[in-house]
N, CA, C and O atoms as a DFTB+ gen file, in Angstrom:
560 C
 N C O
     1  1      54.682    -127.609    -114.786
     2  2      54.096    -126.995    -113.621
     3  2      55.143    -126.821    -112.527
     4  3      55.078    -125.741    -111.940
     5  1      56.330    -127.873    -112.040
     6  2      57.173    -127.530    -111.374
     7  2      58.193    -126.772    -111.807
     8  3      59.127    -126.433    -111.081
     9  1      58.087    -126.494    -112.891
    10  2      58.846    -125.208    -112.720
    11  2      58.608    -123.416    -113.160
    12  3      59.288    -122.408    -113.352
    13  1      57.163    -123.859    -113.154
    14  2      56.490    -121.962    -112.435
    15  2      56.390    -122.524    -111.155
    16  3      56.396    -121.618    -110.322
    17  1      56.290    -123.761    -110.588
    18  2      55.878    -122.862    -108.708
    19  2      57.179    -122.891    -108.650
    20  3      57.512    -121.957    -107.921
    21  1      58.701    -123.829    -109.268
    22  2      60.139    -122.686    -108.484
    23  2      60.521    -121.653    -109.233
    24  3      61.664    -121.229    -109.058
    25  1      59.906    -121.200    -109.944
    26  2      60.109    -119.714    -110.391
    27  2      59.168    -118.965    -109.413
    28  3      59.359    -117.951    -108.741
    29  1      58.282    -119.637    -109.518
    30  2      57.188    -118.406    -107.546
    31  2      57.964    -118.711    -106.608
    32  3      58.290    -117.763    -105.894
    33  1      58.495    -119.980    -106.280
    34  2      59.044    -119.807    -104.663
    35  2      60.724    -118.580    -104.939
    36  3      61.330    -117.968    -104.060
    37  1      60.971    -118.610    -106.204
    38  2      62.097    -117.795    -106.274
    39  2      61.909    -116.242    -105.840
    40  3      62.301    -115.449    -104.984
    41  1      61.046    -116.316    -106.995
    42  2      60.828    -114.529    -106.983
    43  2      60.076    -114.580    -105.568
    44  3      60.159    -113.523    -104.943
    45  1      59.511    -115.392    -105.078
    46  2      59.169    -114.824    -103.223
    47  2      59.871    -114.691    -102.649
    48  3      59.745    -113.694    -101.937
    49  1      61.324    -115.632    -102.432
    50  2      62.179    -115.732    -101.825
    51  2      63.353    -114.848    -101.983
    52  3      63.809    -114.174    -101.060
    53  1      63.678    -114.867    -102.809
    54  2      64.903    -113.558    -103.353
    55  2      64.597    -112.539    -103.899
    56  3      65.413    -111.687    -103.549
    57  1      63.503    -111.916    -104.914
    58  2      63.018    -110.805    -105.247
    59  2      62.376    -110.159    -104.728
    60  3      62.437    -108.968    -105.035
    61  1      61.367    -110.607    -103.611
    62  2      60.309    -109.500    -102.110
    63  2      61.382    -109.079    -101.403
    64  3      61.636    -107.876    -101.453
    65  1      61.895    -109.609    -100.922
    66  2      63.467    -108.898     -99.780
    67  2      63.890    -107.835    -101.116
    68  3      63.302    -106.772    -101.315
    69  1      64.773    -108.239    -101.783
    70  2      65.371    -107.062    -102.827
    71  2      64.542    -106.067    -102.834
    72  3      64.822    -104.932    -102.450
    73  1      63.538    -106.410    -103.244
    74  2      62.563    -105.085    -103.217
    75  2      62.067    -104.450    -102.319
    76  3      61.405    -103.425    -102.488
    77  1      62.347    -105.030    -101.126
    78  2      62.090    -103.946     -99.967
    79  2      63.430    -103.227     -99.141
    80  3      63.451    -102.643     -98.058
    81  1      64.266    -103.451     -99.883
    82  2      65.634    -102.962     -99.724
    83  2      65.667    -102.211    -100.650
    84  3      66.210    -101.260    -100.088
    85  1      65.447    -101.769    -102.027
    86  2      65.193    -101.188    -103.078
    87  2      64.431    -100.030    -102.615
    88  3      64.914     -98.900    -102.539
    89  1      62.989    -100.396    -102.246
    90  2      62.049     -99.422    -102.152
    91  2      62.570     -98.455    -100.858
    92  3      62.466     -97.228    -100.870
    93  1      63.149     -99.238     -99.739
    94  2      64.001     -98.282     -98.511
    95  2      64.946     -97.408     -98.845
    96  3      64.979     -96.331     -98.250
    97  1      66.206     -97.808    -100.198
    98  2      66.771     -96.812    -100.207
    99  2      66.501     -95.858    -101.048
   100  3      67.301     -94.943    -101.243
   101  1      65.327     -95.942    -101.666
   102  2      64.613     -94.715    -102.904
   103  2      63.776     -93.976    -101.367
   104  3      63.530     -92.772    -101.443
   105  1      63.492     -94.503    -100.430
   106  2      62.759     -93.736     -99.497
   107  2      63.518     -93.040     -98.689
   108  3      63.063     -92.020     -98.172
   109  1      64.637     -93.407     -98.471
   110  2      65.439     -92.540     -97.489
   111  2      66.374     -91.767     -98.567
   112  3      67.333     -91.218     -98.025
   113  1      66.303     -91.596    -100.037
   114  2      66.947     -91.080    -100.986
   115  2      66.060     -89.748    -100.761
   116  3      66.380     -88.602    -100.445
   117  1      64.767     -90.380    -101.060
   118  2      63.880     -89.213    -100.926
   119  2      63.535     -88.351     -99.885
   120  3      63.306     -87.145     -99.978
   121  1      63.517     -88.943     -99.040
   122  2      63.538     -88.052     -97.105
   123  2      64.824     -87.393     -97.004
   124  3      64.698     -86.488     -96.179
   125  1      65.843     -87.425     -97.401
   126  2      67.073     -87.060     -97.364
   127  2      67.207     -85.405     -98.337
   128  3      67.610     -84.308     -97.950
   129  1      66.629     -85.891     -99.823
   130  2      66.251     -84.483    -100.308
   131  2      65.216     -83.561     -99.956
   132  3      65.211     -82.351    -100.184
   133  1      64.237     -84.320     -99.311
   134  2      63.475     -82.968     -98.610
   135  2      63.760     -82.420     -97.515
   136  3      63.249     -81.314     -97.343
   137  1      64.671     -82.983     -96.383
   138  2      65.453     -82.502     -95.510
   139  2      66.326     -81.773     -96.007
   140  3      66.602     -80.781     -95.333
   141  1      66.980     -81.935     -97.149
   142  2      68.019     -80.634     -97.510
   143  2      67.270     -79.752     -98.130
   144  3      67.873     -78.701     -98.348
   145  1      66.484     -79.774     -98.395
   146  2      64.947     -78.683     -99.246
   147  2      64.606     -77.724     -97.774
   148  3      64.920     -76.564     -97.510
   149  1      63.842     -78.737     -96.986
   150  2      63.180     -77.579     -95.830
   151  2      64.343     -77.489     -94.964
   152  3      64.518     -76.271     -95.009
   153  1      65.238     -77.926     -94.224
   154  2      66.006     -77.621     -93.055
   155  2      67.859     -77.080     -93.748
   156  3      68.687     -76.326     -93.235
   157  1      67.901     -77.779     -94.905
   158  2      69.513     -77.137     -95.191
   159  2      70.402     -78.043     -94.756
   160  3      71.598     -77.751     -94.790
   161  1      69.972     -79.311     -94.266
   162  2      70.743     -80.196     -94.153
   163  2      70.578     -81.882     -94.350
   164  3      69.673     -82.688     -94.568
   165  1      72.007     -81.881     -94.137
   166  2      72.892     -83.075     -95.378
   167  2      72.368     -84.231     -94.313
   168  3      72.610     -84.097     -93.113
   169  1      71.439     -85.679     -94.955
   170  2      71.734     -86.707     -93.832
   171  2      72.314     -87.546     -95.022
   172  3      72.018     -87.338     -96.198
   173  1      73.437     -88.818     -94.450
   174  2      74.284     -89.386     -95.484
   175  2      73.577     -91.110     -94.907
   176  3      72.991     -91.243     -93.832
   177  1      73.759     -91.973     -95.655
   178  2      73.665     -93.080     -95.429
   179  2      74.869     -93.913     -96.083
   180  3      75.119     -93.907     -97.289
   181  1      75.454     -94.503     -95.282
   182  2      76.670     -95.274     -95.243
   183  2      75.807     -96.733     -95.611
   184  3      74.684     -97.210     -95.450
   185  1      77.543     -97.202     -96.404
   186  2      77.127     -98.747     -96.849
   187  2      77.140     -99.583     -95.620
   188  3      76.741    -100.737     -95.776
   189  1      77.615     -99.141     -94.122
   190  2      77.142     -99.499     -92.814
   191  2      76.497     -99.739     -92.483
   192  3      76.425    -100.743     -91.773
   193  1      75.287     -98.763     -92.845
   194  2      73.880     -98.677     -92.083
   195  2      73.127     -99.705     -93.123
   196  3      72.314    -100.467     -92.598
   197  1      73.290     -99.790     -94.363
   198  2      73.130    -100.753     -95.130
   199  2      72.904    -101.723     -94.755
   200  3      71.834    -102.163     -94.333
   201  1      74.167    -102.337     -94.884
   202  2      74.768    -103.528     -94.522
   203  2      74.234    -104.101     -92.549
   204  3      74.211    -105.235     -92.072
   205  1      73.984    -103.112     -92.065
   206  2      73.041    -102.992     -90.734
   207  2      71.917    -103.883     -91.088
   208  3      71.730    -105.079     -90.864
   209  1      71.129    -102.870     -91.779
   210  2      70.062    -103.327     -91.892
   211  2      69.893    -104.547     -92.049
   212  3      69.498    -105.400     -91.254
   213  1      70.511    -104.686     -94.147
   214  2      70.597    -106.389     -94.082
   215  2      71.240    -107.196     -93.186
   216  3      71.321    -108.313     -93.697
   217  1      71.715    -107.179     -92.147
   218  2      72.084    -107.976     -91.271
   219  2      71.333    -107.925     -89.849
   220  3      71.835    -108.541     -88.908
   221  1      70.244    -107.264     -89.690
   222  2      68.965    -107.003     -88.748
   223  2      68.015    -107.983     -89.009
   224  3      67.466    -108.636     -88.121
   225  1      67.579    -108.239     -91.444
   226  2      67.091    -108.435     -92.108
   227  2      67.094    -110.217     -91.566
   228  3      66.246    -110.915     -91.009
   229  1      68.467    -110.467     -92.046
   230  2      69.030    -111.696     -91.824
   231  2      68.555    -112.472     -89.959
   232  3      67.900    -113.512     -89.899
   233  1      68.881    -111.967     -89.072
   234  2      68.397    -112.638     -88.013
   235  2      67.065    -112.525     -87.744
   236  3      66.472    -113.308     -87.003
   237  1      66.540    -111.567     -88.317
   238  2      64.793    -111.681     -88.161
   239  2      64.532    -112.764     -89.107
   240  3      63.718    -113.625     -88.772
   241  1      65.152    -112.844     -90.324
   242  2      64.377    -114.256     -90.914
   243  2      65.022    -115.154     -90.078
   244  3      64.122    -115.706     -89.445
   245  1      66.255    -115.664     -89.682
   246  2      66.364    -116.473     -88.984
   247  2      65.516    -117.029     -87.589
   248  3      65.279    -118.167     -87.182
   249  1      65.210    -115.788     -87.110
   250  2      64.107    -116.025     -86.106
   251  2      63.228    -116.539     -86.406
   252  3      62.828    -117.619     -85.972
   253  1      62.736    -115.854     -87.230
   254  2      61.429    -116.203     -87.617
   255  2      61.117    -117.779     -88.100
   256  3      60.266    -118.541     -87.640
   257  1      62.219    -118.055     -89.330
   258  2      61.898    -119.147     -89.586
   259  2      62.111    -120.273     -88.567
   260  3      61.356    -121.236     -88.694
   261  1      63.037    -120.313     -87.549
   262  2      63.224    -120.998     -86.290
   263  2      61.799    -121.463     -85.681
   264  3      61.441    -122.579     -85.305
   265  1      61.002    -120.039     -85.716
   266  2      59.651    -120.302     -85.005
   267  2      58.664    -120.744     -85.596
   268  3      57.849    -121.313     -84.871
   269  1      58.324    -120.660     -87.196
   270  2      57.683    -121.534     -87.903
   271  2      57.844    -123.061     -87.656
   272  3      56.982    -123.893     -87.372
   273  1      59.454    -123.230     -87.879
   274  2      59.992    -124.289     -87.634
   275  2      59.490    -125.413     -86.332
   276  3      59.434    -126.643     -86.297
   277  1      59.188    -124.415     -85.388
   278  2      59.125    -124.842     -83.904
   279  2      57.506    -124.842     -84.013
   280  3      56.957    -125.677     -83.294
   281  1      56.848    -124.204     -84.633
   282  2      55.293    -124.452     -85.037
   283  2      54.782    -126.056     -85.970
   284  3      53.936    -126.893     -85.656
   285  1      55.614    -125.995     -87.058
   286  2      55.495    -127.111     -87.752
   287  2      55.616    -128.183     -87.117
   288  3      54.815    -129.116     -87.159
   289  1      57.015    -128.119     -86.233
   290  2      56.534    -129.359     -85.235
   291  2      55.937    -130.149     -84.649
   292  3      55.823    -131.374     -84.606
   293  1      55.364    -128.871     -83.954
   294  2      54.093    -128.491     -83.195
   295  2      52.672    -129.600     -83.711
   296  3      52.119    -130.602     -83.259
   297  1      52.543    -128.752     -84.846
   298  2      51.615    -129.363     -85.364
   299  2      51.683    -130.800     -86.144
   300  3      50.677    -131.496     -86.283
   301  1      52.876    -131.143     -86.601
   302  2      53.168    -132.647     -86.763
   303  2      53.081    -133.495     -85.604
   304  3      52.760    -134.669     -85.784
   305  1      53.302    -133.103     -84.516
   306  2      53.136    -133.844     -83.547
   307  2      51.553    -134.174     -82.911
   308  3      51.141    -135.209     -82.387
   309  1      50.760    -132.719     -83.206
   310  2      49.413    -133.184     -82.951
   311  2      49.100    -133.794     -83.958
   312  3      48.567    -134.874     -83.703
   313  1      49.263    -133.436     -85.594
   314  2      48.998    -135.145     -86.051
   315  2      48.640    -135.933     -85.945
   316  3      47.544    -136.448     -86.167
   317  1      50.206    -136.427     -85.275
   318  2      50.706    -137.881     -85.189
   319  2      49.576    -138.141     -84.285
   320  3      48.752    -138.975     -84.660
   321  1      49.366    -137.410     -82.863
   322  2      48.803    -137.759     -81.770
   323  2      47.382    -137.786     -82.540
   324  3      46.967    -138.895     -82.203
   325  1      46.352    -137.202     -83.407
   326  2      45.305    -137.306     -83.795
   327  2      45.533    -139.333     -84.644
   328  3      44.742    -140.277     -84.648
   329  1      46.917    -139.199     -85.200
   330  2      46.696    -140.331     -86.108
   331  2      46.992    -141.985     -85.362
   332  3      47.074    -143.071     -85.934
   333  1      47.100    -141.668     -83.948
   334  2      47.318    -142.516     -82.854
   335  2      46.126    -142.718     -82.213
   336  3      45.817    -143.786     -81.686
   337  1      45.257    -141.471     -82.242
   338  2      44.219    -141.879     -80.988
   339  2      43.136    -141.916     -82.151
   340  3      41.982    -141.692     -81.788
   341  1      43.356    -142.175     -83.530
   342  2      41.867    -142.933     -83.981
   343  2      41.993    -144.096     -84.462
   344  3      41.100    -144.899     -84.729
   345  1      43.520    -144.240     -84.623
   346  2      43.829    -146.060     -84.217
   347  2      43.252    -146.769     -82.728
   348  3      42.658    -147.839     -82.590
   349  1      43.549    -146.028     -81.960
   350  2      42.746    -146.375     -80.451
   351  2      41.650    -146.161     -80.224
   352  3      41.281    -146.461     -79.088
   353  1      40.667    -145.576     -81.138
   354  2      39.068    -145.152     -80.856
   355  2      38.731    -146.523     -82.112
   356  3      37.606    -146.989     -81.934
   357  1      39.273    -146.991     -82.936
   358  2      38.870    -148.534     -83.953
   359  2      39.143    -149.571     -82.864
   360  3      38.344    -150.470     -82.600
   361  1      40.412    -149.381     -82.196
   362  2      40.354    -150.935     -81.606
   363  2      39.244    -150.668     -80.384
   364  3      38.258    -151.403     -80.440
   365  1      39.270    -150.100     -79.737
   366  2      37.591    -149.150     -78.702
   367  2      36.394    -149.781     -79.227
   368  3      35.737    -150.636     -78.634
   369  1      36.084    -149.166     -80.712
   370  2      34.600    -149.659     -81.100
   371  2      35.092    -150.670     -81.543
   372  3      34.049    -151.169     -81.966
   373  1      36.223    -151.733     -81.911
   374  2      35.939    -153.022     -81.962
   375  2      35.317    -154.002     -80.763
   376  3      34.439    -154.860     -80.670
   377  1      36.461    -153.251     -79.760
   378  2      35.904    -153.956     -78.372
   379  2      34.570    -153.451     -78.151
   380  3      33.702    -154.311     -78.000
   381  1      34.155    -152.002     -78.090
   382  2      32.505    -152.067     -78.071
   383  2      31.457    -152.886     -78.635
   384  3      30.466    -153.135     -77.949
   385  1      31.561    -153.303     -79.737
   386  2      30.836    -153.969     -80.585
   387  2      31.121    -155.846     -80.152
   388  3      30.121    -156.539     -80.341
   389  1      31.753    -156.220     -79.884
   390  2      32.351    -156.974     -79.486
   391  2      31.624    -157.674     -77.724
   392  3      31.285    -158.824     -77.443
   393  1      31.615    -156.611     -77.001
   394  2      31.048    -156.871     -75.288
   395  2      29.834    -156.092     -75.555
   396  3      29.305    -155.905     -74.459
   397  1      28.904    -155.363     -76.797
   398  2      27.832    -155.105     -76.926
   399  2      26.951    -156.468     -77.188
   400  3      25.847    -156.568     -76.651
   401  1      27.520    -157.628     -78.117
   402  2      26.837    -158.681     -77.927
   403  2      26.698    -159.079     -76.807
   404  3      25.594    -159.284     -76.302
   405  1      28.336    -159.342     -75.948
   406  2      28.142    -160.183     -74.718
   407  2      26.725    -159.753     -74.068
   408  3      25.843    -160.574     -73.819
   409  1      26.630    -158.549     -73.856
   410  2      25.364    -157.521     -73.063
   411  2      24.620    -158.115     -73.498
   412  3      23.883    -158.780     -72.770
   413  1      24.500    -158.132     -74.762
   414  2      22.374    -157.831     -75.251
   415  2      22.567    -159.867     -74.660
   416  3      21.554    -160.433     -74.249
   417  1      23.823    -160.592     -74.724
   418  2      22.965    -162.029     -74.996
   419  2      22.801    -162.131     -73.146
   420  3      21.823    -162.579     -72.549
   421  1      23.897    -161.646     -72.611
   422  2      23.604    -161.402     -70.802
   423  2      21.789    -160.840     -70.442
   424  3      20.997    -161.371     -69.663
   425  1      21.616    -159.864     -71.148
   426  2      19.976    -159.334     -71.350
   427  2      19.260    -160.092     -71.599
   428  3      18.537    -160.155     -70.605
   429  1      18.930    -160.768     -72.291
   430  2      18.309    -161.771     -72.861
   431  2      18.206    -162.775     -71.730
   432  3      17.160    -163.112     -71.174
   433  1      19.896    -163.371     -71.362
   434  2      19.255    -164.456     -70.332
   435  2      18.807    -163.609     -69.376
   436  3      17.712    -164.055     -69.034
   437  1      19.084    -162.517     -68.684
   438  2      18.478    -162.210     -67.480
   439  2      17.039    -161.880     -67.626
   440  3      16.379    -162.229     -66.647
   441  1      16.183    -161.145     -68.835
   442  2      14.823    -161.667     -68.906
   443  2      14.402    -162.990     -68.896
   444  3      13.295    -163.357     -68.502
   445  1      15.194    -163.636     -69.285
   446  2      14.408    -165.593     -69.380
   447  2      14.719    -165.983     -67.905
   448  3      13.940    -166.820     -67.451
   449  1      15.908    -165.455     -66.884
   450  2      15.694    -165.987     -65.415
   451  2      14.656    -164.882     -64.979
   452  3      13.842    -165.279     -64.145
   453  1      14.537    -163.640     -65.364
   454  2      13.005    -163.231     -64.814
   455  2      11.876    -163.342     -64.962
   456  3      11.003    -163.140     -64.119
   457  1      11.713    -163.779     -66.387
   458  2      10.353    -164.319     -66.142
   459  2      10.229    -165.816     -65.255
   460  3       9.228    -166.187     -64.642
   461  1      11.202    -166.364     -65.342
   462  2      11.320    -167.946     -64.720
   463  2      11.066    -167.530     -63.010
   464  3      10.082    -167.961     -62.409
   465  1      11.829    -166.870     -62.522
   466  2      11.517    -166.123     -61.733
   467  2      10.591    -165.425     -61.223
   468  3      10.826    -165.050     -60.074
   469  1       9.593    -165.107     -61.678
   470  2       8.513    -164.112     -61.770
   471  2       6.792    -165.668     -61.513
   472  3       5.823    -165.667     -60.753
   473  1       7.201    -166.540     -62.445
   474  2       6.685    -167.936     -62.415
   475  2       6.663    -168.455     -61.293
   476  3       5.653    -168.528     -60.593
   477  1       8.047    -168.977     -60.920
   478  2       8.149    -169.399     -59.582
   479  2       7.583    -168.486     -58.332
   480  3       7.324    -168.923     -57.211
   481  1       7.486    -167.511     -58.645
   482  2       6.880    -166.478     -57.492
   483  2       5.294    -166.920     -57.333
   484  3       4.612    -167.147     -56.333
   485  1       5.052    -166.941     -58.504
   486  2       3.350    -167.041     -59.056
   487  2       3.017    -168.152     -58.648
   488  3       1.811    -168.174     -58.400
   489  1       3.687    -169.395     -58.399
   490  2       3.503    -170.998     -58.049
   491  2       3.556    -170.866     -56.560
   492  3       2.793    -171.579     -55.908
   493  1       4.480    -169.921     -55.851
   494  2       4.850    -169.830     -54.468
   495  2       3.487    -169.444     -53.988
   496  3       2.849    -170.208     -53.263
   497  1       2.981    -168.189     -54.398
   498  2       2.462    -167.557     -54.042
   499  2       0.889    -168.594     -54.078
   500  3       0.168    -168.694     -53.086
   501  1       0.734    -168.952     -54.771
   502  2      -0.533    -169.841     -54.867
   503  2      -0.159    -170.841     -53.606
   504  3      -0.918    -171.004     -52.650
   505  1       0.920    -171.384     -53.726
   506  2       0.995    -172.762     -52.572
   507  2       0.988    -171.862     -51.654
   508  3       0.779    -172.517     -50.632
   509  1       1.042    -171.239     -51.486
   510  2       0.956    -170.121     -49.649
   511  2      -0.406    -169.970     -49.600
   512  3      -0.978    -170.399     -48.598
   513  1      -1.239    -169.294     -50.734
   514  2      -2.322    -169.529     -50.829
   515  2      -3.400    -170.806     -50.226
   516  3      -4.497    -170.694     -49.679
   517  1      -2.618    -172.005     -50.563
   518  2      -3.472    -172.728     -50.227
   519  2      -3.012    -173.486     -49.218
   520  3      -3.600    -174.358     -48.579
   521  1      -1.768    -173.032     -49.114
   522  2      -1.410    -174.168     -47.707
   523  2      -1.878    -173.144     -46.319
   524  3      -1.871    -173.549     -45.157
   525  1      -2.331    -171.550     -46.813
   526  2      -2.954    -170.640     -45.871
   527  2      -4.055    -170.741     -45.799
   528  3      -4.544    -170.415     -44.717
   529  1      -4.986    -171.230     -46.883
   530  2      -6.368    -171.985     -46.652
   531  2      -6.769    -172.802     -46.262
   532  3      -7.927    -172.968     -45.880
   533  1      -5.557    -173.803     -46.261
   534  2      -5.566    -175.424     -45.681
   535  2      -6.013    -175.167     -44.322
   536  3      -7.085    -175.461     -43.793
   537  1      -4.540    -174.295     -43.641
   538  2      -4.244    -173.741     -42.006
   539  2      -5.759    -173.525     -41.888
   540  3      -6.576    -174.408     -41.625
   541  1      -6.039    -172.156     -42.131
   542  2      -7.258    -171.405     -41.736
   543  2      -8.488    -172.902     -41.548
   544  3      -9.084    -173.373     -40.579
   545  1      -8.448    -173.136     -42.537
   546  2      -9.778    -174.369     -42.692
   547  2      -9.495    -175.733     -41.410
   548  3     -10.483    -176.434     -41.192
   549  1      -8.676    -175.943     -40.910
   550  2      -8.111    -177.066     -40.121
   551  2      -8.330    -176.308     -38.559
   552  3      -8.741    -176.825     -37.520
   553  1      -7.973    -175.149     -38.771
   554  2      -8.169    -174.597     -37.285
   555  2      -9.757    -174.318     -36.678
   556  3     -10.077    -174.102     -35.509
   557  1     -10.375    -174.377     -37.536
   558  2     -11.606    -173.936     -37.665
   559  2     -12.579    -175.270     -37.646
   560  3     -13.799    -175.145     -37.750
């Protein structure tokens, strides 16, 4: 298997360029004879303009791959940053889970001092009751 995908990365890599250098100069072979067909004149292409081209060819892939390059980065770095901040969202819900007990057992006592609370109100409230019945009844 590794060696049809480097026979594909070949023929992508060195045989698509050839062939579009191929197919350019059968196209300007051909634009060239129908210009001497309808107008009567000669256009020539030099191994210059050639050699132009492939060397136009050459810094556009260089560009290009520069900027892939500068993309791949890119995206390795958000990655990393995705593979950092869900290490920090585990130790998060550890600590959540963790001060979620503290809570519910903090909850818990603060219903048992409110009802205790709520009691003592109920005891108050009766002794006012009757130490306000006592009053009333003594003044009377």
């Amino acid at each position: 298997m590794k060696s049809s995908h480097t026979a594909i990365q070949y023929r992508y890599a060195f045989c698509a360029p050839v062939q579009v250098f191929v197919t350019a100069h059968q196209s300007v072979e051909a634009t060239s004879t129908k210009m001497w067909t309808a107008l009567r004149r000669r256009n020539y292409v030099t191994p210059t303009n050639y050699l132009e081209t492939v060397r136009g060819y050459k810094d556009l892939l260089a560009e290009k791959r520069a900027e892939l390059g500068e993309k791949a980065a890119k995206l390795q770095g958000g990655l990393q940053k995705l593979d950092e901040t869900s290490v920090q969202v585990a130790a998060m819900k550890k600590v959540a889970e963790e001060k979620k007990v503290v809570v519910a057992q903090a909850k818990a006592d603060c219903e048992e001092l409110l009802v205790e609370i709520v009691q003592d109100k109920r005891v108050a409230d009766e002794q006012e009751k009757q130490v306000g019945s006592d009053t009333c009844s003594t003044k009377l």
